[in-house]
Biopython code that builds the backbone (N, CA, C, O; Angstrom):
import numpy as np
from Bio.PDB.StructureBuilder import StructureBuilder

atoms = [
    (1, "UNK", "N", (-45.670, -30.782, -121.503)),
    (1, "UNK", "CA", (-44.576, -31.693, -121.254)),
    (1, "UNK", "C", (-43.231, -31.047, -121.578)),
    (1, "UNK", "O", (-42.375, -31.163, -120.701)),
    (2, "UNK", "N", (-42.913, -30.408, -122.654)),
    (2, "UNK", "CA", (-42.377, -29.294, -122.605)),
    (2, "UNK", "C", (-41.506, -28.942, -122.176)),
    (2, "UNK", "O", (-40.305, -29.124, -121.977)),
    (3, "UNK", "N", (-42.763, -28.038, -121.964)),
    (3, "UNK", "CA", (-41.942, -26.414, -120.766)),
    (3, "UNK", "C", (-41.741, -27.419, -119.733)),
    (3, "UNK", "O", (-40.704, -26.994, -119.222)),
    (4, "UNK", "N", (-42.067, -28.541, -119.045)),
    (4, "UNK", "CA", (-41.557, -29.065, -117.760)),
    (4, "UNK", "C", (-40.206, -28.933, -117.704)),
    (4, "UNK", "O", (-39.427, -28.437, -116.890)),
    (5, "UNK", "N", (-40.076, -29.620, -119.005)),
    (5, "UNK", "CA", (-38.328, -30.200, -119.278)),
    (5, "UNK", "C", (-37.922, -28.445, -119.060)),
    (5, "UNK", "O", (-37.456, -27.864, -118.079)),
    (6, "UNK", "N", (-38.301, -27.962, -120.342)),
    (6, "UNK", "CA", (-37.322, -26.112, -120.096)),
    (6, "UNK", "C", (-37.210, -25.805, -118.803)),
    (6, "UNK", "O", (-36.199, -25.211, -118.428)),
    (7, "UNK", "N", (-38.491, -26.243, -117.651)),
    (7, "UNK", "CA", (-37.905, -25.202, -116.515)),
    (7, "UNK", "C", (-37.041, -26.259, -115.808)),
    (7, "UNK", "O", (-36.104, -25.753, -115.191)),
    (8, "UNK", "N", (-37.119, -27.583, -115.741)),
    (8, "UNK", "CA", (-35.873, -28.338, -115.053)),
    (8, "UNK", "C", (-34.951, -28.361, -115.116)),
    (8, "UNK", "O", (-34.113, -28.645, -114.261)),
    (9, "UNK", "N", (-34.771, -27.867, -116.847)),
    (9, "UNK", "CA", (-33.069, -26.861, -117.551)),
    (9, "UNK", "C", (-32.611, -26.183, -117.224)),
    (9, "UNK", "O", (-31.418, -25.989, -116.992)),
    (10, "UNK", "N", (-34.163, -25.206, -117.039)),
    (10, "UNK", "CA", (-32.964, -23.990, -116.319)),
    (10, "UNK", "C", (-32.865, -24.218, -114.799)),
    (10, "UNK", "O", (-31.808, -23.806, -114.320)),
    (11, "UNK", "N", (-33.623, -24.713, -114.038)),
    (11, "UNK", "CA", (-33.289, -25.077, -112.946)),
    (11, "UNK", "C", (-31.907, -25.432, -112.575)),
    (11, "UNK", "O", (-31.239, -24.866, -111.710)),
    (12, "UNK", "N", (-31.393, -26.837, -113.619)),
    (12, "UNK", "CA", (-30.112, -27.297, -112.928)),
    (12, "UNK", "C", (-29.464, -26.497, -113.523)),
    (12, "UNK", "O", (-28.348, -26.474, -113.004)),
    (13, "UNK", "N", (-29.569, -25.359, -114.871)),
    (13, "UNK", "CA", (-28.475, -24.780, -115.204)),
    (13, "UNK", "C", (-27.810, -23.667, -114.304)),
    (13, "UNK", "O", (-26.636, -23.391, -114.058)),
    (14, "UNK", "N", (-29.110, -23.098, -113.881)),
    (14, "UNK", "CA", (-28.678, -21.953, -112.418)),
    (14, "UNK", "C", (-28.244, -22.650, -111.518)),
    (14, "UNK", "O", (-27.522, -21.978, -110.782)),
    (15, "UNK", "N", (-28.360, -24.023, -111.107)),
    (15, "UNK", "CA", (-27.680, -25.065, -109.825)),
    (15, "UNK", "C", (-26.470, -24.682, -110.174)),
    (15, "UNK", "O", (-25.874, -23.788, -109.572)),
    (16, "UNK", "N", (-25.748, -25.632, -111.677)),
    (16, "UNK", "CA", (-24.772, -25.957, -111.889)),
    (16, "UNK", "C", (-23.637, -24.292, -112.344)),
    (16, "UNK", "O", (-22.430, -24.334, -112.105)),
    (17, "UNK", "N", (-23.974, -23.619, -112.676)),
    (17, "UNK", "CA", (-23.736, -22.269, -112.733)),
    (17, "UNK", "C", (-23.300, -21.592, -111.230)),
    (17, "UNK", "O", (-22.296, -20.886, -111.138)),
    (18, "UNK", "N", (-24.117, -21.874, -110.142)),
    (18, "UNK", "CA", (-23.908, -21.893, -108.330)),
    (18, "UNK", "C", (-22.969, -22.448, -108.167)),
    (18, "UNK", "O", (-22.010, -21.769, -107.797)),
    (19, "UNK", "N", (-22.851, -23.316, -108.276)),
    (19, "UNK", "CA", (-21.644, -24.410, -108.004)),
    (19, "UNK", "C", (-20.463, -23.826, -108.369)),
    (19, "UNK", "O", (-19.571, -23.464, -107.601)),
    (20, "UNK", "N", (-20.481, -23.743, -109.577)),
    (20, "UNK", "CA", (-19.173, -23.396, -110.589)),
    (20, "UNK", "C", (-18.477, -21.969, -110.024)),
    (20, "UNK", "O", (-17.298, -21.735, -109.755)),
    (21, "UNK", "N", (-19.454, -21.263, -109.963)),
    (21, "UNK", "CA", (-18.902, -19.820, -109.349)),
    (21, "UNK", "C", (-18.408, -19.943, -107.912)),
    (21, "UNK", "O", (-17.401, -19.417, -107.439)),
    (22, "UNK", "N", (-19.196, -20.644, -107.368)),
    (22, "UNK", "CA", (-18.646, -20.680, -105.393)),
    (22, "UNK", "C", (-17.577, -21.575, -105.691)),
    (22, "UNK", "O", (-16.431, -21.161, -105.518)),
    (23, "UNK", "N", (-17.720, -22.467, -106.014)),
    (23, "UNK", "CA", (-16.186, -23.629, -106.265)),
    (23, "UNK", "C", (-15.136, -22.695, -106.702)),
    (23, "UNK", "O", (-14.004, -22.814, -106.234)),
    (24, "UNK", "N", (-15.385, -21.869, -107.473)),
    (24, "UNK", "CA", (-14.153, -21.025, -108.485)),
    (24, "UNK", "C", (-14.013, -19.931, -106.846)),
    (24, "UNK", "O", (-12.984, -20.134, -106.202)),
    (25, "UNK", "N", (-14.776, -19.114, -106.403)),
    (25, "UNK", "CA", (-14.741, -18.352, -105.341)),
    (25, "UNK", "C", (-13.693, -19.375, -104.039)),
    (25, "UNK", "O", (-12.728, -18.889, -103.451)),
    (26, "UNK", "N", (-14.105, -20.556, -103.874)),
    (26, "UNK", "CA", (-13.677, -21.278, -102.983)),
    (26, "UNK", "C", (-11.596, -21.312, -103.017)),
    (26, "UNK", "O", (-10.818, -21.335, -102.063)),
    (27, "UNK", "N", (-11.403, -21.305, -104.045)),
    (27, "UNK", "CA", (-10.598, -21.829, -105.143)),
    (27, "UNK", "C", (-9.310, -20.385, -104.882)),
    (27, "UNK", "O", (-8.166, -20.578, -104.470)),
    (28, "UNK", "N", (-9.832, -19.159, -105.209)),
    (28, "UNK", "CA", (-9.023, -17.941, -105.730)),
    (28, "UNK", "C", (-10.064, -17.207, -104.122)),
    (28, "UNK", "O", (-11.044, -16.702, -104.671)),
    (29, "UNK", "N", (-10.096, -17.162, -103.823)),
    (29, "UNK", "CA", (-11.232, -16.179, -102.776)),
    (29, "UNK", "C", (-10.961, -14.844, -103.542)),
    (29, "UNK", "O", (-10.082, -13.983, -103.490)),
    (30, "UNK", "N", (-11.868, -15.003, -104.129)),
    (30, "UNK", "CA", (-12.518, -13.302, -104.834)),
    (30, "UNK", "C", (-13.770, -13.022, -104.745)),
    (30, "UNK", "O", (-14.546, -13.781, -105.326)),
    (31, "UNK", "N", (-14.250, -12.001, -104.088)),
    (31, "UNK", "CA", (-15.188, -11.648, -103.290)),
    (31, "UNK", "C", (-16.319, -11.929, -104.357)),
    (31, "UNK", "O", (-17.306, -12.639, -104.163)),
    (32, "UNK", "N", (-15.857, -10.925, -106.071)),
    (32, "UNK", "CA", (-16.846, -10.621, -107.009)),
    (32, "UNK", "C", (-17.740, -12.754, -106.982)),
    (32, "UNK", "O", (-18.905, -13.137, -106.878)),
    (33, "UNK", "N", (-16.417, -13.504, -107.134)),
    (33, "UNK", "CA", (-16.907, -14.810, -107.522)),
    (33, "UNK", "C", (-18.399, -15.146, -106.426)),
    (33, "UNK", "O", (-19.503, -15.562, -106.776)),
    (34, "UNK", "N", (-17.956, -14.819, -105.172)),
    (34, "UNK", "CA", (-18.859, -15.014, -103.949)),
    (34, "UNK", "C", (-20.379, -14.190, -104.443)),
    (34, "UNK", "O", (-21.372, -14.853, -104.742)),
    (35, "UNK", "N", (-20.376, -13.271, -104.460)),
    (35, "UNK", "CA", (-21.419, -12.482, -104.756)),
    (35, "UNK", "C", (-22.318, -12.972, -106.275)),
    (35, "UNK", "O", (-23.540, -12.860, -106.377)),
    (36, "UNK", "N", (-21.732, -13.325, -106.982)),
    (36, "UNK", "CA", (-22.785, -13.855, -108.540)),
    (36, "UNK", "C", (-22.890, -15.637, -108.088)),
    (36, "UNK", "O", (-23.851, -16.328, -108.428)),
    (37, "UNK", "N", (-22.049, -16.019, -107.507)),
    (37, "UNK", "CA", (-22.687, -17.493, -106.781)),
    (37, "UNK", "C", (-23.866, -17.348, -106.013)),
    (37, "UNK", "O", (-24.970, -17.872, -106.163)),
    (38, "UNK", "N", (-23.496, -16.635, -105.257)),
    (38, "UNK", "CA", (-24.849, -16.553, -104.075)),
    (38, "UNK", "C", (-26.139, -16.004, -104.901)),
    (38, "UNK", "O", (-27.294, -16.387, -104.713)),
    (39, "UNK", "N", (-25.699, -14.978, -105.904)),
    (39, "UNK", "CA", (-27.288, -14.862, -106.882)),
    (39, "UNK", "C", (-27.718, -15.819, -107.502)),
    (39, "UNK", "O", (-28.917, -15.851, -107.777)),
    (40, "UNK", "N", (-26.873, -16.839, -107.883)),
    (40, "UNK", "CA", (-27.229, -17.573, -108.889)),
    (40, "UNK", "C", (-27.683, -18.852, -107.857)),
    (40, "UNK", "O", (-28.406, -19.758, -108.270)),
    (41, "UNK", "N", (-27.291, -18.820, -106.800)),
    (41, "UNK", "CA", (-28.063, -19.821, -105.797)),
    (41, "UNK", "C", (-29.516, -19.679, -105.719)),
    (41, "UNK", "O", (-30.411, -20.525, -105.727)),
    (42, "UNK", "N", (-29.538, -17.936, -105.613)),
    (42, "UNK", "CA", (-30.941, -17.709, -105.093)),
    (42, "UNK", "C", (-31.982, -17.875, -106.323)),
    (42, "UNK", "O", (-33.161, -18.202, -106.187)),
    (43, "UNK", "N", (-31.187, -17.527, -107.821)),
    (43, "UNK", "CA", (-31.732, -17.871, -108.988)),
    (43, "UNK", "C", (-32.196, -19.392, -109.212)),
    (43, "UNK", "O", (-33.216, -19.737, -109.808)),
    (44, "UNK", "N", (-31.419, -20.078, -108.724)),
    (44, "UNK", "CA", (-32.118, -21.620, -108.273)),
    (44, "UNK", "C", (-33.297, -21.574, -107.415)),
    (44, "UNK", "O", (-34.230, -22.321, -107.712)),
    (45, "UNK", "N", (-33.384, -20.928, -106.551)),
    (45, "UNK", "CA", (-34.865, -21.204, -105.769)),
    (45, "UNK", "C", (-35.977, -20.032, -106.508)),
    (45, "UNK", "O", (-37.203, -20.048, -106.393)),
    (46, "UNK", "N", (-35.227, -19.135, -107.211)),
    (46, "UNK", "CA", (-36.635, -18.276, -108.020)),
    (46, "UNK", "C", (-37.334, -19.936, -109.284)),
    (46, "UNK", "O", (-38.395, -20.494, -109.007)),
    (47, "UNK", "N", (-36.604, -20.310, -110.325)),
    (47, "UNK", "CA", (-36.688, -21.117, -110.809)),
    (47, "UNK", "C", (-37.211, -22.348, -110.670)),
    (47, "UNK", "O", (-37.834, -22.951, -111.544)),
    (48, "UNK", "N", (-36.853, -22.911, -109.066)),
    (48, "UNK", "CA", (-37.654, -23.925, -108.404)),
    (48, "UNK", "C", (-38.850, -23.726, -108.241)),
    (48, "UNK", "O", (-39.743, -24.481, -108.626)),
    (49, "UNK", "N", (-39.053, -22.257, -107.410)),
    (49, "UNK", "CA", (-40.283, -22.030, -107.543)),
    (49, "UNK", "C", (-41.091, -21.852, -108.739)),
    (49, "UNK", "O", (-42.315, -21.982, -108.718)),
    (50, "UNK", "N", (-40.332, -21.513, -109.928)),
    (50, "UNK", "CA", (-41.363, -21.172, -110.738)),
    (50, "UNK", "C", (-41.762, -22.524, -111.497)),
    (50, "UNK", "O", (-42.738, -22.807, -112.192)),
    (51, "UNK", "N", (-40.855, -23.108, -111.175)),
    (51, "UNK", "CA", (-41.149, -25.040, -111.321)),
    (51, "UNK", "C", (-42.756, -25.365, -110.685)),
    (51, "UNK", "O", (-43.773, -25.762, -111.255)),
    (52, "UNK", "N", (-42.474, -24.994, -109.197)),
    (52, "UNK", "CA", (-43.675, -25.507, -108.690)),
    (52, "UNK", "C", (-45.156, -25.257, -108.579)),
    (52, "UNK", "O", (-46.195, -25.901, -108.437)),
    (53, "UNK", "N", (-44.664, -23.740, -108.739)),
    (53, "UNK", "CA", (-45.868, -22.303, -109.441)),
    (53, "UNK", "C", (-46.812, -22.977, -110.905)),
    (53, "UNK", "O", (-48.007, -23.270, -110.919)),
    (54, "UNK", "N", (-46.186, -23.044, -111.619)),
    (54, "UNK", "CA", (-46.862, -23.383, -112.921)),
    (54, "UNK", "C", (-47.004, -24.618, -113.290)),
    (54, "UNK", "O", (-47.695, -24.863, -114.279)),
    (55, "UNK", "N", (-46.328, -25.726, -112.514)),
    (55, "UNK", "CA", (-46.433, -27.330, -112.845)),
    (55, "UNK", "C", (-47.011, -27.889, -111.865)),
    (55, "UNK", "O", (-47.707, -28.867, -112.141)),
    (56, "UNK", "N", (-46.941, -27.576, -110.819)),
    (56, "UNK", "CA", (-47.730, -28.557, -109.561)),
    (56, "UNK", "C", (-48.523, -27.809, -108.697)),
    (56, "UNK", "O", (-49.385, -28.444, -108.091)),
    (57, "UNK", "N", (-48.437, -26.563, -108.485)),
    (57, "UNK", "CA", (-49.342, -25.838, -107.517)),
    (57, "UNK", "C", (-50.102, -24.880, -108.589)),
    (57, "UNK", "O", (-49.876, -23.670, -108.573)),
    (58, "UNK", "N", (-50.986, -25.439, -109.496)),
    (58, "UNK", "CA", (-51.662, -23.978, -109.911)),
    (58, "UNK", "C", (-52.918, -23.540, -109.485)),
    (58, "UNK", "O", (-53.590, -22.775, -110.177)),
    (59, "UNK", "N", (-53.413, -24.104, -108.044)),
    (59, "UNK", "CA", (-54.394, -23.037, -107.635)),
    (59, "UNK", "C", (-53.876, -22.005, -106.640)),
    (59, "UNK", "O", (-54.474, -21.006, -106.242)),
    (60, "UNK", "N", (-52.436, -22.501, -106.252)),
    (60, "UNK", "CA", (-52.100, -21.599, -105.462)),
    (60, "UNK", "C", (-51.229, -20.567, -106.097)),
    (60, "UNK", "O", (-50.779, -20.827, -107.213)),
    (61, "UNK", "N", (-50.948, -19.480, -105.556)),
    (61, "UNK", "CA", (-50.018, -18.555, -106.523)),
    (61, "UNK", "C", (-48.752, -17.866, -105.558)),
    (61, "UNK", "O", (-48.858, -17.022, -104.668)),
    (62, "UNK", "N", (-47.695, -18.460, -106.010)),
    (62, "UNK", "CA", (-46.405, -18.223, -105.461)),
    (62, "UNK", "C", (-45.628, -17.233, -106.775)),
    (62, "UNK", "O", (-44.757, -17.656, -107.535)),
    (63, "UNK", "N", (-46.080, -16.157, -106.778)),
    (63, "UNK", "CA", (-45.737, -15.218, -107.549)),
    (63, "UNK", "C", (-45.238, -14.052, -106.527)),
    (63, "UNK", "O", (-44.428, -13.233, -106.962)),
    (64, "UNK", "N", (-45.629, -13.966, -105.378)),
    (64, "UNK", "CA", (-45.296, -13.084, -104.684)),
    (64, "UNK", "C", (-43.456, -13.413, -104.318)),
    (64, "UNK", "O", (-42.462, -12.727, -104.558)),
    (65, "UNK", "N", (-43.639, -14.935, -103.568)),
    (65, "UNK", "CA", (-42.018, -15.917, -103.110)),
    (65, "UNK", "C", (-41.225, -15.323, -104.368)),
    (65, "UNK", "O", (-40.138, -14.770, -104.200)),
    (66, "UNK", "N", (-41.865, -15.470, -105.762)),
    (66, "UNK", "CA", (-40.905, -15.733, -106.934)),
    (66, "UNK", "C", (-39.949, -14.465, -107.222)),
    (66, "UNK", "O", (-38.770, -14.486, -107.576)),
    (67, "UNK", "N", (-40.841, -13.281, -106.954)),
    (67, "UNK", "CA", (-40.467, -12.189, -107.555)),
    (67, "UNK", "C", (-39.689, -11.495, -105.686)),
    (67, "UNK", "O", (-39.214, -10.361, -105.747)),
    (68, "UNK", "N", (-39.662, -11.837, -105.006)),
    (68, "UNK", "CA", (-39.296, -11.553, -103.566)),
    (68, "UNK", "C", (-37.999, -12.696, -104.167)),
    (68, "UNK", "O", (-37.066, -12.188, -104.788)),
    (69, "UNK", "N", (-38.008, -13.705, -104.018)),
    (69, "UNK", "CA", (-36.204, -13.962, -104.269)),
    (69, "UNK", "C", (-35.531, -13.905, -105.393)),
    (69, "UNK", "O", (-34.378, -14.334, -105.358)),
    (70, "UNK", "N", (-36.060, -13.371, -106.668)),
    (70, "UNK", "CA", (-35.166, -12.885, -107.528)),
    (70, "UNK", "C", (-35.037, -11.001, -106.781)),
    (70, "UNK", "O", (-33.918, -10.551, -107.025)),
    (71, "UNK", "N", (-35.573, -10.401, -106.318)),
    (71, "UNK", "CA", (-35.346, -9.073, -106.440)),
    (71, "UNK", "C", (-33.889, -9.096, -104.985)),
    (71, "UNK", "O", (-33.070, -8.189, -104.837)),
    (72, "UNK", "N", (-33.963, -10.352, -104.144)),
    (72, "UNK", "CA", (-32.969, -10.792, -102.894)),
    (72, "UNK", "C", (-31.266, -11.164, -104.276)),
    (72, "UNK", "O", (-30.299, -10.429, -104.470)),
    (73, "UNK", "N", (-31.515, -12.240, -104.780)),
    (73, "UNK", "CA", (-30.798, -12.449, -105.803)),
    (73, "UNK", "C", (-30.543, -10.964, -106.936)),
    (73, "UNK", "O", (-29.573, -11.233, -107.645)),
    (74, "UNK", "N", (-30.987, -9.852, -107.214)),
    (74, "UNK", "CA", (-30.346, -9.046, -107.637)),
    (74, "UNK", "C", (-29.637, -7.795, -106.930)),
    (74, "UNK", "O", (-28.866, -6.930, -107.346)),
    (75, "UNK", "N", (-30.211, -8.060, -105.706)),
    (75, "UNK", "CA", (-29.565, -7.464, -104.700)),
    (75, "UNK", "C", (-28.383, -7.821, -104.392)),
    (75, "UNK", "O", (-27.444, -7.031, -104.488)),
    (76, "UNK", "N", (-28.225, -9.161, -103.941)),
    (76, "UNK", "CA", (-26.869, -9.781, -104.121)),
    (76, "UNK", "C", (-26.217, -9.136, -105.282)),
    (76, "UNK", "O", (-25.416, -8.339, -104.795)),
    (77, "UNK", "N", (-26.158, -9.081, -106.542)),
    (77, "UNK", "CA", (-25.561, -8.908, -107.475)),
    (77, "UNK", "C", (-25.031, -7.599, -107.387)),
    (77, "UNK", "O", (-23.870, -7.216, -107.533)),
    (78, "UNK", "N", (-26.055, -6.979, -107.129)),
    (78, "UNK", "CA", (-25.867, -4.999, -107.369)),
    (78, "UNK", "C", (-24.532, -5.020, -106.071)),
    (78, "UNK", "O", (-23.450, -4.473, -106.285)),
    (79, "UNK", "N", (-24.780, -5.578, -105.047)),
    (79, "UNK", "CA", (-24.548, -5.306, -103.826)),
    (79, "UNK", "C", (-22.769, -5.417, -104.388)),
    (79, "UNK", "O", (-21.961, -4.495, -104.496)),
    (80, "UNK", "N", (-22.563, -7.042, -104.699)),
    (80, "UNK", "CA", (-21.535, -7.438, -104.685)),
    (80, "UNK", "C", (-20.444, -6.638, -105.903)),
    (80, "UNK", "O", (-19.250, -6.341, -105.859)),
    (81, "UNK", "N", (-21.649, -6.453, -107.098)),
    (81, "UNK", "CA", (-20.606, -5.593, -108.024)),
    (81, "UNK", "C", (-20.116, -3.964, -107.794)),
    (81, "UNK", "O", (-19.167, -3.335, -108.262)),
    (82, "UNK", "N", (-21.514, -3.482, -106.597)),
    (82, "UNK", "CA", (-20.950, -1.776, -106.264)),
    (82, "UNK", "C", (-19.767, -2.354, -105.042)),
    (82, "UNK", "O", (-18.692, -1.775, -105.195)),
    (83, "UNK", "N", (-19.760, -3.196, -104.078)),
    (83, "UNK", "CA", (-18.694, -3.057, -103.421)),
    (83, "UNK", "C", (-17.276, -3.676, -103.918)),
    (83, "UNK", "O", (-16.256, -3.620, -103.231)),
    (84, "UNK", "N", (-17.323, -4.065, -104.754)),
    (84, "UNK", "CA", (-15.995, -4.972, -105.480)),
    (84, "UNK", "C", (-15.726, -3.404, -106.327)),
    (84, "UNK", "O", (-14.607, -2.891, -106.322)),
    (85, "UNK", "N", (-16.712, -2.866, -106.913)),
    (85, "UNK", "CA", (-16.015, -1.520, -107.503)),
    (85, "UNK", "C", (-15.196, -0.216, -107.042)),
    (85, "UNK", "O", (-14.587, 0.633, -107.694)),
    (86, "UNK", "N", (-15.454, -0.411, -105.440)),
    (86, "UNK", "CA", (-14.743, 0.700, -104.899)),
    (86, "UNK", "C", (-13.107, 0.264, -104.250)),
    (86, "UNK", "O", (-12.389, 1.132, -103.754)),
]
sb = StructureBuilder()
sb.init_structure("model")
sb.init_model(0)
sb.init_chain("A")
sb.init_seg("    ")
for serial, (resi, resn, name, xyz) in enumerate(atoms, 1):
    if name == "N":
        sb.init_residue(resn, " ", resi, " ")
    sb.init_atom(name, np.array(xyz, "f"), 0.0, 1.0, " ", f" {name:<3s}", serial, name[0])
structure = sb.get_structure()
Protein backbone atom coordinates (compact mmCIF):
# COMPACT_ATOMS: atom_id res chain seq x y z
CA UNK A 1 0.00 0.00 0.00
CA UNK A 2 2.94 1.91 0.32
CA UNK A 3 5.05 1.94 -2.40
CA UNK A 4 1.60 2.58 -4.36
CA UNK A 5 1.41 5.96 -2.76
CA UNK A 6 5.62 6.46 -3.43
CA UNK A 7 5.19 5.69 -7.06
CA UNK A 8 1.98 8.06 -7.52
CA UNK A 9 4.52 10.72 -5.85
CA UNK A 10 6.79 10.43 -7.98
CA UNK A 11 4.60 10.16 -10.76
CA UNK A 12 2.87 13.59 -10.24
CA UNK A 13 6.17 14.95 -9.05
CA UNK A 14 7.84 14.33 -12.60
CA UNK A 15 4.16 15.65 -14.06
CA UNK A 16 4.35 18.70 -12.01
CA UNK A 17 8.20 19.28 -12.52
CA UNK A 18 7.03 18.96 -16.78
CA UNK A 19 4.82 21.51 -16.39
CA UNK A 20 6.92 23.89 -14.46
CA UNK A 21 9.87 23.68 -16.84
CA UNK A 22 7.75 23.95 -20.29
CA UNK A 23 5.56 26.78 -18.64
CA UNK A 24 8.97 28.52 -17.56
CA UNK A 25 10.33 27.53 -21.37
CA UNK A 26 6.92 28.90 -22.68
CA UNK A 27 7.48 32.07 -20.66
CA UNK A 28 11.48 33.16 -21.51
CA UNK A 29 11.88 30.68 -24.74
CA UNK A 30 15.12 29.09 -23.68
CA UNK A 31 15.85 26.19 -25.51
CA UNK A 32 17.89 24.51 -22.25
CA UNK A 33 14.15 24.99 -20.36
CA UNK A 34 12.52 22.99 -23.53
CA UNK A 35 14.88 20.15 -23.45
CA UNK A 36 14.73 19.06 -19.34
CA UNK A 37 10.75 19.58 -19.79
CA UNK A 38 10.47 17.25 -22.50
CA UNK A 39 12.73 14.68 -20.27
CA UNK A 40 10.89 15.13 -17.48
CA UNK A 41 7.65 14.51 -19.58
CA UNK A 42 9.06 11.38 -20.76
CA UNK A 43 10.15 10.71 -17.00
CA UNK A 44 6.36 10.78 -16.39
CA UNK A 45 5.60 7.94 -18.70
CA UNK A 46 8.90 5.87 -17.45
CA UNK A 47 7.19 6.24 -13.87
CA UNK A 48 3.65 5.58 -15.13
CA UNK A 49 4.83 2.71 -16.40
CA UNK A 50 6.60 1.61 -13.62
CA UNK A 51 3.21 2.32 -11.79
CA UNK A 52 1.60 -0.19 -13.94
CA UNK A 53 4.61 -2.75 -14.16
CA UNK A 54 4.67 -3.51 -10.47
CA UNK A 55 1.01 -2.59 -9.25
CA UNK A 56 -1.40 -3.80 -11.84
CA UNK A 57 0.27 -5.79 -14.56
CA UNK A 58 2.56 -8.27 -12.78
CA UNK A 59 2.37 -11.15 -15.06
CA UNK A 60 3.22 -9.11 -17.73
CA UNK A 61 6.66 -7.40 -17.89
CA UNK A 62 7.00 -3.89 -19.24
CA UNK A 63 10.59 -3.55 -18.32
CA UNK A 64 11.66 -3.45 -21.76
CA UNK A 65 8.84 0.12 -22.50
CA UNK A 66 10.44 1.29 -19.04
CA UNK A 67 14.01 1.29 -19.68
CA UNK A 68 13.37 2.28 -23.72
CA UNK A 69 11.70 5.67 -22.45
CA UNK A 70 13.93 6.64 -19.81
CA UNK A 71 17.10 5.95 -22.10
CA UNK A 72 14.55 8.44 -25.01
CA UNK A 73 14.23 10.87 -21.87
CA UNK A 74 18.09 10.94 -21.31
CA UNK A 75 18.65 11.44 -24.65
CA UNK A 76 16.59 14.39 -24.60
CA UNK A 77 18.69 15.66 -21.82
CA UNK A 78 22.27 14.86 -23.21
CA UNK A 79 20.92 16.13 -26.52
CA UNK A 80 19.55 19.40 -25.20
CA UNK A 81 22.52 20.17 -22.74
CA UNK A 82 25.44 19.31 -25.65
CA UNK A 83 23.53 21.64 -28.04
CA UNK A 84 22.74 24.61 -25.64
CA UNK A 85 26.65 24.20 -24.89
CA UNK A 86 27.98 25.12 -28.16
Amino acid sequence: MISSGIYALTCLTMLLCAVLLLRAYFRVRRRLLLWNGLCFAVLTLTYFFVMLDLMFFRQADLYTWRLSFTSLAMTLLMFGLIWESQ
